[in-house]
C-alpha positions as CSV (number, residue, x, y, z in Angstrom):
1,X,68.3,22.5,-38.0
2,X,67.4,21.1,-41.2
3,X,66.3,17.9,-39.5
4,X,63.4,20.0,-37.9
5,X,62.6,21.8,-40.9
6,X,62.1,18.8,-43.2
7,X,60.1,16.9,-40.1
8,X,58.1,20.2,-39.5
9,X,57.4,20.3,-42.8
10,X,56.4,16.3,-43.0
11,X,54.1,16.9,-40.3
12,X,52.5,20.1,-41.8
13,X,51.9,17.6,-45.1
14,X,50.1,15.3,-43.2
15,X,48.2,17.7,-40.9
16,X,47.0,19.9,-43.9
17,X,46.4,17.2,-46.5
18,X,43.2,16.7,-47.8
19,X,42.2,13.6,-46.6
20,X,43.3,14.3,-43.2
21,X,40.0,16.2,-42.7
22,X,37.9,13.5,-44.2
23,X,39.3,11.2,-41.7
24,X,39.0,13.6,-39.0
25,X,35.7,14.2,-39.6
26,X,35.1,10.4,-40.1
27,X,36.7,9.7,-36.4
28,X,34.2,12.6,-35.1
29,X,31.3,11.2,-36.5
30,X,32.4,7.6,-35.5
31,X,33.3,8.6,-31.8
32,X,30.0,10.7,-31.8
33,X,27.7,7.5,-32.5
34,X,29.5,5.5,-30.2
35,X,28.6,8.0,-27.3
36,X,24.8,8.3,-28.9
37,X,24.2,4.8,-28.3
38,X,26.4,3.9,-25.3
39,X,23.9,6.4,-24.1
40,X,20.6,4.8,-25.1
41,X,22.2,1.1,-23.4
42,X,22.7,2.8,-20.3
43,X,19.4,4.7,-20.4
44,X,17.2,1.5,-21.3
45,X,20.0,-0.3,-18.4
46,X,18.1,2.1,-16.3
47,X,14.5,1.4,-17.1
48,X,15.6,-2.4,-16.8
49,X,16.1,-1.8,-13.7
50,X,12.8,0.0,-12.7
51,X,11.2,-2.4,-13.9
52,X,12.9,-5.3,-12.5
53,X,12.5,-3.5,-9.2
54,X,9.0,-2.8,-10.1
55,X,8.9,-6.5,-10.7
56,X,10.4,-7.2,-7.1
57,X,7.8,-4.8,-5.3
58,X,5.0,-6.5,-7.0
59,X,5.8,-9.5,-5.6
60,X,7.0,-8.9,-2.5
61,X,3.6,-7.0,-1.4
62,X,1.9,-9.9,-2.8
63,X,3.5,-12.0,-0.6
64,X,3.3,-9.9,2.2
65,X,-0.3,-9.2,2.0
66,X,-0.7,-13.3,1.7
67,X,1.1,-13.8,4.7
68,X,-0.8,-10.6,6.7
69,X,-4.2,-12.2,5.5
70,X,-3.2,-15.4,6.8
71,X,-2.1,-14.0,10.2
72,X,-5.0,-12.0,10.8
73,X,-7.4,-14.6,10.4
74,X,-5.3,-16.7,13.0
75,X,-5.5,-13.7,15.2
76,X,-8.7,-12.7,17.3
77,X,-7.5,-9.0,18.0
78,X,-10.8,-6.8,16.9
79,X,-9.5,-3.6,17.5
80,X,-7.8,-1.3,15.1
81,X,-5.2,0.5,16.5
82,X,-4.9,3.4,13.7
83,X,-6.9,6.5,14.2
84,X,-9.3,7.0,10.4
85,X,-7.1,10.3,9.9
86,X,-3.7,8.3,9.2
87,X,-5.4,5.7,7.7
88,X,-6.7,8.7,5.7
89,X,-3.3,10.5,5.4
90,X,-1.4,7.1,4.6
91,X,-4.0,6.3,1.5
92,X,-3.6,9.8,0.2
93,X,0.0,9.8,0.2
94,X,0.5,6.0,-1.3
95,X,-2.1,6.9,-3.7
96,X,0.5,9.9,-5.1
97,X,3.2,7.5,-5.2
98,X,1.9,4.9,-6.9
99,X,0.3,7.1,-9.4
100,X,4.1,8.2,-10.1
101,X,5.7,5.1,-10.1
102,X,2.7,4.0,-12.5
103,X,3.8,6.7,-14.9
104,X,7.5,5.9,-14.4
105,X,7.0,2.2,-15.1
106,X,4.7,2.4,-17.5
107,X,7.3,4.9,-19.3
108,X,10.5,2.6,-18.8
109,X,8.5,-0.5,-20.7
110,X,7.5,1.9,-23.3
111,X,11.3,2.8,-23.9
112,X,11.8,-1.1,-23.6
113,X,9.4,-2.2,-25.9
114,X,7.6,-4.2,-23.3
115,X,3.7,-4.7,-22.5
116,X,1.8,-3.7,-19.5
117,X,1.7,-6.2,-17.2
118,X,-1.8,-7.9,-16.5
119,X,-3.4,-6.2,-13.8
120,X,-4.0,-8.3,-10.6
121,X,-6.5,-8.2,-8.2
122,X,-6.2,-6.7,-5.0
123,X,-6.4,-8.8,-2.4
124,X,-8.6,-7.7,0.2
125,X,-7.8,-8.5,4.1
126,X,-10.3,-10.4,5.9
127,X,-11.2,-8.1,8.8
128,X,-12.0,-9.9,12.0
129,X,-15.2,-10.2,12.6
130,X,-16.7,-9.7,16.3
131,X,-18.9,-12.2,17.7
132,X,-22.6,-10.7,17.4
133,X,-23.8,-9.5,20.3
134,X,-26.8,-11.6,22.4
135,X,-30.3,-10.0,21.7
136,X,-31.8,-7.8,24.0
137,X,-35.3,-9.2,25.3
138,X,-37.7,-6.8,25.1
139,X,-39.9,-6.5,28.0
140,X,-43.5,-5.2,27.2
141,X,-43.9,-2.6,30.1
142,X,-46.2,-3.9,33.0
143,X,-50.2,-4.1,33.0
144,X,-51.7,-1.9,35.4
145,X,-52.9,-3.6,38.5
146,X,-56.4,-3.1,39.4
147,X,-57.4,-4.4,43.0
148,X,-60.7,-5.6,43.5
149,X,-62.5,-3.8,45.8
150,X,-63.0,-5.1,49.3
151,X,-66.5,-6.2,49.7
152,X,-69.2,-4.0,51.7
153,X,-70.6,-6.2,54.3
154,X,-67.6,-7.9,55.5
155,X,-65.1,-5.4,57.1
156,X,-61.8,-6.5,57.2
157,X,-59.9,-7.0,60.4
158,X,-56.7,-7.4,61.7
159,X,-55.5,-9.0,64.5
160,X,-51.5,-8.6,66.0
161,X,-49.7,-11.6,67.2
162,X,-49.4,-11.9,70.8
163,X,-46.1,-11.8,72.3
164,X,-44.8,-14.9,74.1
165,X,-43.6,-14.9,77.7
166,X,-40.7,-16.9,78.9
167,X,-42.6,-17.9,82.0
168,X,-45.3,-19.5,79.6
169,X,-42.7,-22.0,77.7
């Protein structure tokens, strides 16, 4: 029994000395910053990775609409098969998303210290263009026509053919 009183009392030393607090304290604050910034590296991990994938898009619709260009002027098909309304719908609604993902980007390189990337210019698709159509000739209506009149003196007259008999051949 006196073993545990004098460790009891060895540990009660230790745990209520003054510097134990200070260190304590010390291993708080210490632990505290570690968390602090092993949260900012993972937060600016995060925005590195919208931007890379920013990054990705960028290209990859670049290259898309370079290759879509190219096909389209290789193809003759002048129809479009879209209705205006969706191609209405479908602008409104990439319009909203890219405003947000502008904001989000533009965010994650402000946390990152980076600059706005240069702005590039939209490539524009090269709509097939129908053959123009051949004129239409325009036809000034027709003159009246005015018949001389038959002379007075001279009557006009008409004879019928005669029929031909067999018996005559």
């Amino acid at each position: 029994m006196d073993k545990i009183k004098d460790q009891a009392s060895v540990v009660s030393q230790l745990v209520f000395a003054g510097e134990t607090g200070e260190i304590y304290k010390k291993m708080l604050s210490r632990t505290w910053d570690i968390l602090r910034e092993t949260g900012i590296l993972l937060w600016l991990v995060i925005c590195l990775t919208f931007v890379g994938g920013e990054w990705f898009y960028r290209n990859s619709v670049s290259l898309g609409r370079n290759a879509r260009t190219w096909y389209a002027n290789l193809s003759t098909k002048s129809a479009d098969t879209e209705s205006p309304s969706m191609e209405a719908t479908g602008a409104a609604l990439l319009g909203s998303v890219k405003s947000g993902a502008a904001y989000l980007l533009s965010q994650a390189r402000q946390q990152l210290g980076l600059p706005d990337p240069e702005p590039t210019a939209p490539v524009t698709q090269a709509t097939p263009v129908a053959p123009p159509s051949p004129p239409v000739p325009v036809v000034p209506p027709p003159a009246p026509v005015v018949e001389p009149p038959a002379p007075a003196s001279s009557p006009v007259s008409f004879t019928p053919a005669t029929s031909v008999d067999e018996d005559d051949l």
